[in-house]
N, C-alpha and C positions, 0 to 999 in steps of 0.2 A: 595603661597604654596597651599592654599586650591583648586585654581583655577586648580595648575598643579594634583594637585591628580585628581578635578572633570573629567578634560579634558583626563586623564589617563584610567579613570573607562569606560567613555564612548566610550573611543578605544578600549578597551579588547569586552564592551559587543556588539559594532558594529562587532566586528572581531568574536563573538559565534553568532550572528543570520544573519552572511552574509558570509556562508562560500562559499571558491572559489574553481575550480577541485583542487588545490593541496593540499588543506584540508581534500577533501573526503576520507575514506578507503576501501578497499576490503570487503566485506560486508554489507555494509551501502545501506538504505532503501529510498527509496521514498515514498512517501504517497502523491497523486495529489487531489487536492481540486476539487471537484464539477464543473462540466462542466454545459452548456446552455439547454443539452439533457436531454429529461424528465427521462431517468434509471438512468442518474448519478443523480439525484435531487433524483429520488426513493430512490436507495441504500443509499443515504445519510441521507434521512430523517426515513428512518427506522430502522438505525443500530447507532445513537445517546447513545455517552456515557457519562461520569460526566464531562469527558475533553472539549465538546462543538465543536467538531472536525466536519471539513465538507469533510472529505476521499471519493469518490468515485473510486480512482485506487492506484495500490502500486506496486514495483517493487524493484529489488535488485541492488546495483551497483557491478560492476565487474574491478578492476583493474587489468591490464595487461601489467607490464609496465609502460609506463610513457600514455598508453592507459586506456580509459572510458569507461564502456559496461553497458548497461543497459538489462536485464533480467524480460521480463514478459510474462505475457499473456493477448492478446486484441481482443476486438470481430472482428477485421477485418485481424487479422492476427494469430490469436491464439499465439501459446509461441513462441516469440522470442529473438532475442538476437542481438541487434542494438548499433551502439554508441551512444554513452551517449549525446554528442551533439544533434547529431541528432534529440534525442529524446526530449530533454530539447529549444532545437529551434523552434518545432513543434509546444509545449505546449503552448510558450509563446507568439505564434499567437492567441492564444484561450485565454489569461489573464488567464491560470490557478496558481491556489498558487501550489507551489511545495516544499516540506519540505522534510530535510534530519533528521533521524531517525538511534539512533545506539546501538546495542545490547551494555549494559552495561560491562562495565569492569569485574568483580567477576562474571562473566556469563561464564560457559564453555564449550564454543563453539569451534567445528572444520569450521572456515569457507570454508577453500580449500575445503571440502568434502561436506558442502553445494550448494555452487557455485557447483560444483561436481554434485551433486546429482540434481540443477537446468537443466546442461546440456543435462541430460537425458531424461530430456521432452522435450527437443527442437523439435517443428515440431509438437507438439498436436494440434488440434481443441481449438480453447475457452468452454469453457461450458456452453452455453446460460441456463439451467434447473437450474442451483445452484447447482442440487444435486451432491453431492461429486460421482467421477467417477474413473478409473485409465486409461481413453481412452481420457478424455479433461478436460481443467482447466481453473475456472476462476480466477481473476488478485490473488487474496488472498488465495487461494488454491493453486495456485501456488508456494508460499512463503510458505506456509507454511507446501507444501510436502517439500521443500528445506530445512528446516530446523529442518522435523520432528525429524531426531537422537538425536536429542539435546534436546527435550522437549520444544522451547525460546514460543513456543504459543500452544495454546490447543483451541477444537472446542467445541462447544457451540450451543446449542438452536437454529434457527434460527426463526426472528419473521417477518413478511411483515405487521404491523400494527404502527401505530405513537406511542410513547409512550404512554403509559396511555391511550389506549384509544383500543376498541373492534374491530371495524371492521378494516378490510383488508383497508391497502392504495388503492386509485383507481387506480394510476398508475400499481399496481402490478396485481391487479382485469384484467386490462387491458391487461397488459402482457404474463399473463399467458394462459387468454381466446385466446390468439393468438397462443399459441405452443398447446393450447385442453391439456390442464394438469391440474393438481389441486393443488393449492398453496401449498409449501413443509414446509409449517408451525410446528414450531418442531422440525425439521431433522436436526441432528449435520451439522454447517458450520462455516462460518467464513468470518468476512468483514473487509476491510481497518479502519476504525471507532474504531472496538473491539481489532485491534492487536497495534492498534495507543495506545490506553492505559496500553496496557503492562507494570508493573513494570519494565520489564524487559531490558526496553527501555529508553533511554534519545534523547530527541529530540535538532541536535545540530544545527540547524536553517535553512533558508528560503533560496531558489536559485532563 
């Protein structure tokens, strides 16, 4: 008896951190773990929250059908909108982690009108500067013009230093010295990392 319950519990929680396309919904987020390339180690190590999370990219999924879309914005293609395979095939050349993230239930949310509201950027520039634009978007800005009617995330401080600690990361030092800009240290934005802890979010596992 005991065995059949343990063997039971381990099936349910295999089935919540290994979800499959027919489990995803319409709205439901990705959040890509930290690539090999020194920005995504950047943005990752300087936008660190209580949850320990290593986000450097996020994206929305878009159901259509018995069809998978994923919705982002990337620096080599700016905001798109590709299948979801696709995109999850790609990744998985790279070992990235990819985690499915989903707006809480007693959240009231119009998704249609999000998705919606994502389509309308389709075709932007990436936004290499961070700073919040309405001419180009980077991956987290993106999402979260999609869902500004709703309030599900809100923008925040932006810092380019490690925790606890004064100076500027050198990766960003570096960065920036390349576009001749001056760190936007301050400046309301928003990263994969901060919207990953969302209350307002349950994370419903790993692809």
């Amino acid at each position: 008896m005991k065995f059949n319950l343990l063997w039971t519990l381990l099936l349910v929680l295999s089935c919540q951190t290994t979800p499959q396309f027919h489990d995803l919904r319409n709205g439901d987020l990705l959040f890509i773990g930290e690539s090999t390339g020194n920005l995504s180690k950047a943005i990752s190590e300087v936008t660190q929250t209580h949850k320990k999370t290593n986000y450097s990219h996020m994206g929305i999924i878009e159901k259509e059908g018995s069809t998978y879309w994923f919705l982002h914005s990337n620096p080599k293609n700016g905001t798109e909108r590709i299948p979801l395979e696709e995109y999850i095939s790609t990744e998985k050349k790279h070992s990235s982690q990819i985690d499915v993230y989903r707006i809480k239930s007693d959240q009231e949310v119009d998704i249609t009108s999000a998705i919606d509201e994502a389509k309308t950027l389709l075709g932007k520039p990436y936004n290499f500067t961070y700073i919040l634009s309405d001419s180009a978007y980077y991956c987290s800005d993106f999402v979260y013009k999609a869902f500004s009617k709703d309030s599900i995330f809100k923008l925040n401080p932006m810092t380019f230093k490690n925790h606890g600690e004064t100076e500027f990361h050198q990766g960003w030092i570096d960065y920036y010295q390349k576009w001749n800009l001056e760190i936007p240290e301050g400046e309301l934005g928003c990263n994969p990392n901060g919207m990953a802890s969302s209350e307002k979010l349950i994370k419903v596992g790993t692809l």
